[in-house]
Kinemage of the C-alpha trace (Angstrom):
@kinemage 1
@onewidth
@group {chain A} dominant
@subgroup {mainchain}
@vectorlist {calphas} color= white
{ca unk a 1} P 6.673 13.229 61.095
{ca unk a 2} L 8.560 10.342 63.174
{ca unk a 3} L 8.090 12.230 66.031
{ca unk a 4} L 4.656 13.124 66.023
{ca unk a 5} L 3.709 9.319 64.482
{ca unk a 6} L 3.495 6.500 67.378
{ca unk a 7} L 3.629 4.476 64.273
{ca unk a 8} L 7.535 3.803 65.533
{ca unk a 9} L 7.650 2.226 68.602
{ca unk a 10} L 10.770 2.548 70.874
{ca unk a 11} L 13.399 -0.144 70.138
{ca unk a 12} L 12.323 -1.061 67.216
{ca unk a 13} L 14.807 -2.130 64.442
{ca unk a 14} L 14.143 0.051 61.019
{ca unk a 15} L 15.530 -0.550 57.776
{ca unk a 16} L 16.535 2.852 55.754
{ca unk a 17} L 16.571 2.629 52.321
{ca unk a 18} L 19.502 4.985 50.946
{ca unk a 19} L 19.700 5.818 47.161
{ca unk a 20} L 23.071 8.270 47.979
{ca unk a 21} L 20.254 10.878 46.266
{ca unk a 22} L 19.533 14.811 47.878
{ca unk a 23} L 16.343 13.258 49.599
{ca unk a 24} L 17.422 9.814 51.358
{ca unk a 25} L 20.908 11.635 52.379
{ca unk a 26} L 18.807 13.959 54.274
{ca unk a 27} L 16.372 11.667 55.612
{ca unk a 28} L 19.775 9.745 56.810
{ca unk a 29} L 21.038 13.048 58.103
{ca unk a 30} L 17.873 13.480 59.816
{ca unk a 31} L 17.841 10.170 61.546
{ca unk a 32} L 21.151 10.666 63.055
{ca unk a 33} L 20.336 14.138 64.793
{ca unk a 34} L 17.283 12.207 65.967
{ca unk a 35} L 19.259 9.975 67.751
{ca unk a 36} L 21.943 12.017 68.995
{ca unk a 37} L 22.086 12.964 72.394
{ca unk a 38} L 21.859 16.912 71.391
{ca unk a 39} L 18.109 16.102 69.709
{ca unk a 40} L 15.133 17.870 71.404
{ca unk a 41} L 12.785 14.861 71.368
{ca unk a 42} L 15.007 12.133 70.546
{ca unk a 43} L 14.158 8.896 68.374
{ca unk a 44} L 14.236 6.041 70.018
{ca unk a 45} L 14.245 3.080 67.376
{ca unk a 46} L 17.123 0.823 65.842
{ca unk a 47} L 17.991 1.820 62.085
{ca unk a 48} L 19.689 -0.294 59.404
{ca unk a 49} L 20.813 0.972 56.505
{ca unk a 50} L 20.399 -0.668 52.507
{ca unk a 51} L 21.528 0.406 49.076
{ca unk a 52} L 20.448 -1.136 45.895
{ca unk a 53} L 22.706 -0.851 43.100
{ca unk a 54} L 20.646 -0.499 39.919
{ca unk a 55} L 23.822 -0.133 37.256
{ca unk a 56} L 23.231 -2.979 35.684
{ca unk a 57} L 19.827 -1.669 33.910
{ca unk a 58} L 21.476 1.051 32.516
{ca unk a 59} L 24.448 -0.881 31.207
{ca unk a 60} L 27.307 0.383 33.470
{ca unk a 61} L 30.673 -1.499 33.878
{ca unk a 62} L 31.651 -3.282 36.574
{ca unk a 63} L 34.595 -0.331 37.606
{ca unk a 64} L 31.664 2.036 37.364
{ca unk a 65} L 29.415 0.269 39.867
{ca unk a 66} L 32.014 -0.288 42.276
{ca unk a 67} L 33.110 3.260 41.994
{ca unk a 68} L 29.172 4.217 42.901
{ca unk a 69} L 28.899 1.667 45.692
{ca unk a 70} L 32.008 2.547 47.288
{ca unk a 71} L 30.667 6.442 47.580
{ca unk a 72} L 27.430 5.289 49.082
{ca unk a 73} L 28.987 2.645 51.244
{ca unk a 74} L 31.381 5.626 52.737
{ca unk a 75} L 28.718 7.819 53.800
{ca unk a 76} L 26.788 5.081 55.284
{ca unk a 77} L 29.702 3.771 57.320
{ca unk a 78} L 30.543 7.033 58.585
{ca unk a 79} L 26.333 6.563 60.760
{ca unk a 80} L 27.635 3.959 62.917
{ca unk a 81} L 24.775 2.461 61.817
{ca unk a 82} L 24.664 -1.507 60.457
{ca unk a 83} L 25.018 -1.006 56.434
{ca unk a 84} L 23.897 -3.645 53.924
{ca unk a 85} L 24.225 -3.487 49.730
{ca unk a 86} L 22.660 -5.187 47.163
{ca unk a 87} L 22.120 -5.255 43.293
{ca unk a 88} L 19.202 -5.307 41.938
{ca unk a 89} L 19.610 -8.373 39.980
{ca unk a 90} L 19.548 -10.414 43.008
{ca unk a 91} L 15.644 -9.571 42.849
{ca unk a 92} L 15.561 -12.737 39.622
{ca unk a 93} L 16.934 -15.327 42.605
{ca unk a 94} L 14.968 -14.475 45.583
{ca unk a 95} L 12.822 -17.326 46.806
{ca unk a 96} L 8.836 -16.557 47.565
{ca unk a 97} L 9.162 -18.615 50.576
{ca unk a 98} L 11.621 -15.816 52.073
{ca unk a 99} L 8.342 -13.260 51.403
{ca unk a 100} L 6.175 -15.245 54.141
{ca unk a 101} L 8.536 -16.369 56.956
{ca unk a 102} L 9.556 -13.569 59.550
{ca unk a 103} L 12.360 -15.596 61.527
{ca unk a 104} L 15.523 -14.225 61.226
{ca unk a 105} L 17.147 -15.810 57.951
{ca unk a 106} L 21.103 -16.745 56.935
{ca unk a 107} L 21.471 -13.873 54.599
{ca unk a 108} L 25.132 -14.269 52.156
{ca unk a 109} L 23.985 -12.119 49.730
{ca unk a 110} L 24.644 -8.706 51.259
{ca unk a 111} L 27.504 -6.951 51.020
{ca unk a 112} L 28.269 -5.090 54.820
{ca unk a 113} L 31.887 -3.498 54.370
{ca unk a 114} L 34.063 -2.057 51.756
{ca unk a 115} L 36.272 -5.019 52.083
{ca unk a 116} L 34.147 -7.438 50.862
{ca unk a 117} L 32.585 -5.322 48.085
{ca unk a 118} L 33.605 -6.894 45.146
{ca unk a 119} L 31.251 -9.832 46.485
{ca unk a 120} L 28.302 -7.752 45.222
{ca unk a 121} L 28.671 -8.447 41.728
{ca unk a 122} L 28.845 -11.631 40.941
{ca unk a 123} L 25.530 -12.806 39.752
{ca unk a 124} L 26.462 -13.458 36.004
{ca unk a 125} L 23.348 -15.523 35.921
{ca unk a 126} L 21.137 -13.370 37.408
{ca unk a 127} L 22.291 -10.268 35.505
{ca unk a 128} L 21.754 -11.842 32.481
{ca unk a 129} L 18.152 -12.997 33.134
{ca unk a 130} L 17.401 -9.083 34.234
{ca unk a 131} L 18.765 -7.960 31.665
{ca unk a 132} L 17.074 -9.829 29.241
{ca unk a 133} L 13.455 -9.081 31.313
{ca unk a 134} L 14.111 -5.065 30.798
{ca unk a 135} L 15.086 -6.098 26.834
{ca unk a 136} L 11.800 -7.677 26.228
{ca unk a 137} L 9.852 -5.060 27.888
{ca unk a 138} L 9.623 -1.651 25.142
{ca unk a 139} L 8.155 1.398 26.679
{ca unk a 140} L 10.492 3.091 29.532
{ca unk a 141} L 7.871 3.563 31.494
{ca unk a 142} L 7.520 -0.431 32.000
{ca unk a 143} L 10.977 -0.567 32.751
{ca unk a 144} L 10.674 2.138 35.251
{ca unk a 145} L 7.841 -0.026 36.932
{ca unk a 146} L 9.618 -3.307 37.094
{ca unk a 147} L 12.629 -1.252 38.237
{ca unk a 148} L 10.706 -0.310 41.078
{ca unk a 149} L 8.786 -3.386 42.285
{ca unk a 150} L 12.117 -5.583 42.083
{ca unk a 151} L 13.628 -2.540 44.448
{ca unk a 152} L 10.646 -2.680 46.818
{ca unk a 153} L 10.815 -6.891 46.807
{ca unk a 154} L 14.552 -6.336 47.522
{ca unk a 155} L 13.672 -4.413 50.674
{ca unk a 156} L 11.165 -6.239 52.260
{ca unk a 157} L 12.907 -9.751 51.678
{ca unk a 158} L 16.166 -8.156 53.507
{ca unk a 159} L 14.238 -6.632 55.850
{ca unk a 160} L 12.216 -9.984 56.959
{ca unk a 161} L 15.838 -11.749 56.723
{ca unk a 162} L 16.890 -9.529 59.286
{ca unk a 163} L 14.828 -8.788 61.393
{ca unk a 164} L 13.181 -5.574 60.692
{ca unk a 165} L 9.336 -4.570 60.746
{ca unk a 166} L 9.310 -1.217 59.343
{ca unk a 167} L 10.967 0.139 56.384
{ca unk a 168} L 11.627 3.516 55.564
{ca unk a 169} L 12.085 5.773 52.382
{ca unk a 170} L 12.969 8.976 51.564
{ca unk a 171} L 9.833 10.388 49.224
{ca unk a 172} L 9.475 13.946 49.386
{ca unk a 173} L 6.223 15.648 48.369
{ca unk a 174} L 7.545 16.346 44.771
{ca unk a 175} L 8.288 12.781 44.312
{ca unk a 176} L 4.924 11.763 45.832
{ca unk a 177} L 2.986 13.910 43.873
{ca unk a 178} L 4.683 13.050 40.494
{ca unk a 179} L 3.898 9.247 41.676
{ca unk a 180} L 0.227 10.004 42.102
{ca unk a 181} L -0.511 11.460 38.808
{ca unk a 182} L 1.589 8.429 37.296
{ca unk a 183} L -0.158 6.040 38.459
{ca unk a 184} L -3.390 7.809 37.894
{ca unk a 185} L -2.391 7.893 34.363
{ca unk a 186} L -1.016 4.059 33.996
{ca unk a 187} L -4.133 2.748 35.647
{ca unk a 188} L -2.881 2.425 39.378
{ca unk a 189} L -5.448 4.789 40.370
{ca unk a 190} L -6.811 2.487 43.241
{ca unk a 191} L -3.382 2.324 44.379
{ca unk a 192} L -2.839 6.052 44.593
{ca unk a 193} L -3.571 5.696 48.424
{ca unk a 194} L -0.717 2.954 49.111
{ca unk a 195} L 1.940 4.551 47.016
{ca unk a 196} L 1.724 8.199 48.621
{ca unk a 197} L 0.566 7.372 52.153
{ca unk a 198} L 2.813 8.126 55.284
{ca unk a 199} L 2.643 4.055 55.797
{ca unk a 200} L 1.847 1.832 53.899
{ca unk a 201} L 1.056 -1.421 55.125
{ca unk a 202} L 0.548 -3.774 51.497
{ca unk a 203} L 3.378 -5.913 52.361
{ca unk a 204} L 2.892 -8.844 55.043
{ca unk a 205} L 4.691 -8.061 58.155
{ca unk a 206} L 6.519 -5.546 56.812
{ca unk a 207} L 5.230 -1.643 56.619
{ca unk a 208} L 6.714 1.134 54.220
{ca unk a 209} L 7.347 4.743 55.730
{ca unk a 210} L 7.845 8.037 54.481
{ca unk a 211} L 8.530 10.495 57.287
{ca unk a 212} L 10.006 13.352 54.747
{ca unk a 213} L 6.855 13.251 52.852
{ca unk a 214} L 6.065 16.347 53.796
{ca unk a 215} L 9.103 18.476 52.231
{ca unk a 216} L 9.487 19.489 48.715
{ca unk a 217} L 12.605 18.624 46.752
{ca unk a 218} L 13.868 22.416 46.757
{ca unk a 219} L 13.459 22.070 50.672
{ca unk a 220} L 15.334 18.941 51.015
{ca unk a 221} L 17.921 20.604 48.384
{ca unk a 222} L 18.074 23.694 50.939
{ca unk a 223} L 18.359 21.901 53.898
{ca unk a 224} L 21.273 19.468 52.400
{ca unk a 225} L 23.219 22.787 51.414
{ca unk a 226} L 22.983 24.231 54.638
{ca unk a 227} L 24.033 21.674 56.474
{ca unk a 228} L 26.822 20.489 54.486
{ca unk a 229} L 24.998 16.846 53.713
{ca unk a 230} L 27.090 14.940 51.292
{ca unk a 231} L 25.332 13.207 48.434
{ca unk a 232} L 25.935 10.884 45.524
{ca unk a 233} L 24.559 11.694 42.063
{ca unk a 234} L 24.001 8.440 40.487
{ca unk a 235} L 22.412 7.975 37.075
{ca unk a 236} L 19.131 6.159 36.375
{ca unk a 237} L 17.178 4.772 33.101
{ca unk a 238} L 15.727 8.288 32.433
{ca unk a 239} L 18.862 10.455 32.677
{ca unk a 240} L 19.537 12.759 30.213
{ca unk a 241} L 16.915 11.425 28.317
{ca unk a 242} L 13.879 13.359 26.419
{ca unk a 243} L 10.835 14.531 28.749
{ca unk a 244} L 8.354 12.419 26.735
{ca unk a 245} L 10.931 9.251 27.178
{ca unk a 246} L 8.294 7.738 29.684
{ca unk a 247} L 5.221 8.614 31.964
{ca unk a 248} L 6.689 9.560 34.531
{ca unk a 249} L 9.619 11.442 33.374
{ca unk a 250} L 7.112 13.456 31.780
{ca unk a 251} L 5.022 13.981 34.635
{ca unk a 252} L 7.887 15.164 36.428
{ca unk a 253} L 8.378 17.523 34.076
{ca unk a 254} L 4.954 19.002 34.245
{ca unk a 255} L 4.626 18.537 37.753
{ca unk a 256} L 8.533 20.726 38.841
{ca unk a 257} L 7.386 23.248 35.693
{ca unk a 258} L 3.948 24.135 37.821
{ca unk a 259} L 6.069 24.163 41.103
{ca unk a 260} L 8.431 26.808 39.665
{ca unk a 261} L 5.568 28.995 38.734
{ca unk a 262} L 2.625 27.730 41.460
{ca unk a 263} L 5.190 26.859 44.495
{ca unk a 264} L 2.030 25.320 45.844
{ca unk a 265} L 1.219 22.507 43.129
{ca unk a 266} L 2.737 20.117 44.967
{ca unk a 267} L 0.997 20.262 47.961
{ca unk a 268} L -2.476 21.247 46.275
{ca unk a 269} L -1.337 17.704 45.067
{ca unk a 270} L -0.997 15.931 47.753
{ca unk a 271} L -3.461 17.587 50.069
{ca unk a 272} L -5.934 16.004 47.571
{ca unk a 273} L -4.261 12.019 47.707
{ca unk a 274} L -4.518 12.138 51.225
{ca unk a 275} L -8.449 12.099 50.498
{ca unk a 276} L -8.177 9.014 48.872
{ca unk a 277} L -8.455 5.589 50.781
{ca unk a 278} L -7.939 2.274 49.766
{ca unk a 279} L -9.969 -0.645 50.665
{ca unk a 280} L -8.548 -3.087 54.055
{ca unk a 281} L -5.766 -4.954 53.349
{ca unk a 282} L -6.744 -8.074 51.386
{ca unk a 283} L -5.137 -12.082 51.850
{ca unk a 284} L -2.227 -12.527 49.957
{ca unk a 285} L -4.329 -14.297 47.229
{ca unk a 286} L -5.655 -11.380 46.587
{ca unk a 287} L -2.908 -9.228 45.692
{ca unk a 288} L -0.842 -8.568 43.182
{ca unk a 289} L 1.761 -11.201 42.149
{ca unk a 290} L 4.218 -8.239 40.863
{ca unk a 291} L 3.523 -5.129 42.883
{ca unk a 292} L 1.656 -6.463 46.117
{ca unk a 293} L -1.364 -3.937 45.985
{ca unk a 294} L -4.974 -5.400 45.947
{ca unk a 295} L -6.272 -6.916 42.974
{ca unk a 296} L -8.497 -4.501 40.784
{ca unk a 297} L -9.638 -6.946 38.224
{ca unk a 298} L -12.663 -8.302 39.681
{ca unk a 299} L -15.136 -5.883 38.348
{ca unk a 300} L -18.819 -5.984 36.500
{ca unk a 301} L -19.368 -7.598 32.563
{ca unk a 302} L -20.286 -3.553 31.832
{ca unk a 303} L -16.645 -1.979 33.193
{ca unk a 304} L -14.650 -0.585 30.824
{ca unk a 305} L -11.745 -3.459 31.839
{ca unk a 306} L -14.021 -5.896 30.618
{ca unk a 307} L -14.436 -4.277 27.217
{ca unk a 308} L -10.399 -3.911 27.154
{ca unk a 309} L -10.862 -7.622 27.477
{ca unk a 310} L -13.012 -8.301 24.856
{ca unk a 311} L -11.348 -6.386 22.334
{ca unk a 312} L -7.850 -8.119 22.856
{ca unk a 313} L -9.680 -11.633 22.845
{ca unk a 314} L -11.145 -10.585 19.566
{ca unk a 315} L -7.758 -9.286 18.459
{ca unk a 316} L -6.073 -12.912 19.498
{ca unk a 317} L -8.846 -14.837 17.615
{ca unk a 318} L -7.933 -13.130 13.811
{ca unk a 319} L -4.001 -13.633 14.636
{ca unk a 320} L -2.065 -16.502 14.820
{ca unk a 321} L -1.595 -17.911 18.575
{ca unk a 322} L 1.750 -18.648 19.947
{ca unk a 323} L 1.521 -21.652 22.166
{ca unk a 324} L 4.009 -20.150 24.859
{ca unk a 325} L 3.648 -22.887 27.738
{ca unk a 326} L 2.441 -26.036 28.190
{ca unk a 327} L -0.319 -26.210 30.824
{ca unk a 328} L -0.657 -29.962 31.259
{ca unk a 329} L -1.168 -29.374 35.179
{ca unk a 330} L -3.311 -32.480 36.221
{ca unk a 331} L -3.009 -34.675 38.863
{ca unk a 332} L -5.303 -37.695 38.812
{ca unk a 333} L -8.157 -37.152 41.166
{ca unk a 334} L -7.683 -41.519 42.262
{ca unk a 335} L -4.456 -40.301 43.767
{ca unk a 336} L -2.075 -41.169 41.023
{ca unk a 337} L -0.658 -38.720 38.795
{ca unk a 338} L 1.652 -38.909 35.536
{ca unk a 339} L 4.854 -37.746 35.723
{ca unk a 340} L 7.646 -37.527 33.745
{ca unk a 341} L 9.821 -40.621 33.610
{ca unk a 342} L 6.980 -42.175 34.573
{ca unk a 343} L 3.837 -43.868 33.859
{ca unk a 344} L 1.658 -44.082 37.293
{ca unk a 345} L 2.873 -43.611 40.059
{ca unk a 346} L 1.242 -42.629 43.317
{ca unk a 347} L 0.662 -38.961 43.606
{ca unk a 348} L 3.559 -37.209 45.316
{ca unk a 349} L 1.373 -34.709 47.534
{ca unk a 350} L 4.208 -32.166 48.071
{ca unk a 351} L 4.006 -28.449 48.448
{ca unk a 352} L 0.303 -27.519 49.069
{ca unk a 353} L -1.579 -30.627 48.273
{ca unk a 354} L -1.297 -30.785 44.815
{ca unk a 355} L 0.689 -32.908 42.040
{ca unk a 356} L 4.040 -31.214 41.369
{ca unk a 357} L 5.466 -34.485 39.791
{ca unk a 358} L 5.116 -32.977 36.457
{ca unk a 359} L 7.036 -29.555 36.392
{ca unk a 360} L 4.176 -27.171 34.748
{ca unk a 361} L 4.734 -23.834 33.037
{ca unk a 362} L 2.364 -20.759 33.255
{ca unk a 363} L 0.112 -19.529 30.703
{ca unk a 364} L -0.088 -15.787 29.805
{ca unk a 365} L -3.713 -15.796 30.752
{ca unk a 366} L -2.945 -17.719 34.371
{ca unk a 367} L 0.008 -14.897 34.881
{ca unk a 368} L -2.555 -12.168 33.899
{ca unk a 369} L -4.618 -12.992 36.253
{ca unk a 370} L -2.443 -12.854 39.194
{ca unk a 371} L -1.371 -9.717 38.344
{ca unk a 372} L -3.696 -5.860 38.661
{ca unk a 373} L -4.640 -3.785 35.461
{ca unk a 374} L -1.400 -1.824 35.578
{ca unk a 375} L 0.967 -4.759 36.283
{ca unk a 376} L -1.261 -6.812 32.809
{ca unk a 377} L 0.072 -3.952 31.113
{ca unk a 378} L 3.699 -4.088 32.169
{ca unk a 379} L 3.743 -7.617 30.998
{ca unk a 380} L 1.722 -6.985 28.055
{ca unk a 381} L 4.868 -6.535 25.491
{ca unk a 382} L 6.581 -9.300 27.265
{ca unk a 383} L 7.163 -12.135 24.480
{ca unk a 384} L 7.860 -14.777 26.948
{ca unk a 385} L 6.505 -14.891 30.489
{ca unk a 386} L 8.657 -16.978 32.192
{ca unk a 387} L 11.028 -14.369 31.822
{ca unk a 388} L 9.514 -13.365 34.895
{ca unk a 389} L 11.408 -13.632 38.689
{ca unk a 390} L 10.919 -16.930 39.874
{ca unk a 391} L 9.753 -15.863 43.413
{ca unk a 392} L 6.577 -14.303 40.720
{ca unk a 393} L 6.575 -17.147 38.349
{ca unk a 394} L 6.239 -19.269 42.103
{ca unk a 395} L 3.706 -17.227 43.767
{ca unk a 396} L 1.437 -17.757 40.868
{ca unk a 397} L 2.168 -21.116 40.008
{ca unk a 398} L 0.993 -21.716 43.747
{ca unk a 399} L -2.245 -19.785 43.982
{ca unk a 400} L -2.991 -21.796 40.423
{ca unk a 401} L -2.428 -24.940 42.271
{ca unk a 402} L -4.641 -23.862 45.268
{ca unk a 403} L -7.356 -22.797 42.942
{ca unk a 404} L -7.501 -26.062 41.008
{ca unk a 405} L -7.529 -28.177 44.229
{ca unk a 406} L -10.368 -25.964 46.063
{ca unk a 407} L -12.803 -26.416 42.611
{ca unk a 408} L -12.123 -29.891 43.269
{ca unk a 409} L -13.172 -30.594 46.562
{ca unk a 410} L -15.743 -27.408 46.529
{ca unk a 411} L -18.957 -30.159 46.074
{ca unk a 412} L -17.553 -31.584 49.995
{ca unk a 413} L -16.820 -28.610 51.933
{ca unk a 414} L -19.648 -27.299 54.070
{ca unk a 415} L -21.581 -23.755 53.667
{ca unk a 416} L -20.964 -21.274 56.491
{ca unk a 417} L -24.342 -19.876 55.635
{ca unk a 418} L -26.030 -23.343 56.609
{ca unk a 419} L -24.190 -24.279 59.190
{ca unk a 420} L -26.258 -23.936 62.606
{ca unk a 421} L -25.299 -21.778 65.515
């Protein structure tokens, strides 16, 4: 699939994103016989390689992670190839600004050697904070999603530090196809196209490839045995657990269950999401805070999202409401503002334009509606928003600013549509 794409242009630096799993160790394995001097069409780009250590959501010791890194770290090292580790609790301290600047970025937070492993776990702080998100949050399948979009912000903010434009994963066909009827049945069905494509291009700067799409897992299982490709098992949330523990555990089980009796489910499957397009790629205000696909809120009074609205406003008014945040936001519109400490004072016109004298907290309802239909729902057993990353908590806070100030000055800004050629 590399081969045949032009997607990959020649010199180009590529970030791999290695689990130590059957399919990324052979999309590694894969990469370096591209590259070797033996290869029938050779691949000509620059790959970097990145594991995310996701122990902590399961509750594994210290001695246990390390133990897991150091496996993954080995194989890596043994590419040539420039190797970089994180955990995934570093997602709850990564700054939004480092999501919308390209230039290559001090990065101290990866780990690079063996050596200096020990580095990678000490974010106490940080640990704590995810751990208490994934607490608050009750159905599995939540945690699976959050798991997943802190993974995927992980990736693109170390490949933007870095220097990369293209990142690539290794999602087999059984994977995909278990993804697409997931999402189908969480309510991500207009993002079916993004999450199964060969590339896809949500993220600013930054595009997401799958060049082993095309393989099923038994393939990639085959392939691994006959050419001696070592991999690390490494547990997740799900493991061991029952099949009706979450969505998509369950899925999977349908979907590998069809495979071993139809051995062409999967790509019935996926022959079928290919026909599925998404709409162009939107402005950044118009994506999700969380997950980064388009919005898919903005729909008629008669939708069936609007009568899920309804209902849970109805449901709030005969309960009692929990006043969460304060959302005392306002900046005086003479140019003075109230701030804490403070009286008046003049306004302090930092950040985008708008008062940020007084530090303001988020309402559920402004956090909802940053977020798609799928992503409301992930949050929707969360007690306490703020909970949230602060890169999230950020991007929202901001596009709430930007919103307030364009209402105000809406009555002085001139009407394309009237303007004269």
């Amino acid at each position: 699939a590399i081969g045949k794409s032009k997607l990959i242009r020649d010199g180009e630096s590529v970030l791999v994103g290695v689990s130590g799993g059957q399919a990324s160790s052979c999309l590694l394995h894969l990469i370096q016989e591209g590259l070797s001097g033996r290869a029938h069409k050779k691949l000509r780009f620059k790959p970097g390689l990145v594991f995310i250590d996701e122990g902590a959501t399961i509750g594994m010791s210290a001695e246990e992670r390390l133990a897991n890194c150091t496996q993954v770290l080995e194989i890596m090292e043994k590419t040539g190839f420039p190797c970089y580790l994180k955990a995934l609790e570093q997602a709850m301290e990564l700054e939004k600004e480092a999501f919308t600047n390209t230039a290559d970025q001090t990065d101290t937070a990866s780990v690079t050697s063996v050596e200096n492993l020990t580095k990678l776990h000490r974010y106490d702080k940080a640990e704590e904070e995810l751990l208490a998100l994934m607490d608050s949050l009750k159905s599995v399948s939540a945690k699976e999603d959050l798991i997943k979009s802190l993974r995927q912000k992980i990736l693109i903010d170390l490949a933007l530090k870095k220097g990369y434009s293209k990142v690539m994963l290794g999602d087999c066909s059984t994977r995909l196809a278990v993804q697409l009827l997931t999402d189908i049945a969480q309510g991500r069905g207009a993002h079916v196209a993004m999450d199964t494509a060969f590339a896809d291009n949500r993220c600013n700067d930054i595009t997401i490839v799958r060049p082993i799409r095309d393989f099923s897992s038994k393939e990639v299982a085959m392939f691994n045995i006959l050419n001696n490709v070592p991999s690390v098992f490494i547990p997740r949330i799900t493991t061991k657990a029952a099949d009706s523990v979450s969505i998509e555990h369950l899925t999977e089980r349908f979907v590998t269950g069809l495979q071993a009796e139809y051995p062409s489910t999967t790509s019935n499957i996926m022959r079928t999401g290919e026909k599925l397009h998404t709409e162009k790629k939107s402005s950044s205000e118009n994506q999700c805070a969380i997950c980064q696909a388009p919005l898919d809120t903005d729909v008629p009074p008669s939708s069936a999202l609007s009568a899920v609205r309804f209902s849970e406003t109805v449901s709030r008014c005969s309960s009692v409401t929990l006043s969460i945040f304060s959302t005392d936001t306002a900046c005086c519109g003479g140019g003075t503002c109230q701030s804490e400490g403070q009286k008046e004072s003049e306004c302090c016109g930092q950040g985008d334009g708008s008062c940020q004298s007084k530090e303001s907290k988020l309402t559920r309802d402004e956090v909802e509606s940053a977020l798609c239909y799928a992503c409301r729902l992930l949050i929707k057993d969360l007690g306490d928003v703020s909970k949230l990353p602060k890169h999230i908590l950020d991007d929202i806070s901001q596009r709430q600013r930007r919103t307030k100030m364009k209402s105000e000055i809406e009555d002085f800004l001139l009407d394309p549509s009237n303007t004269p050629d």
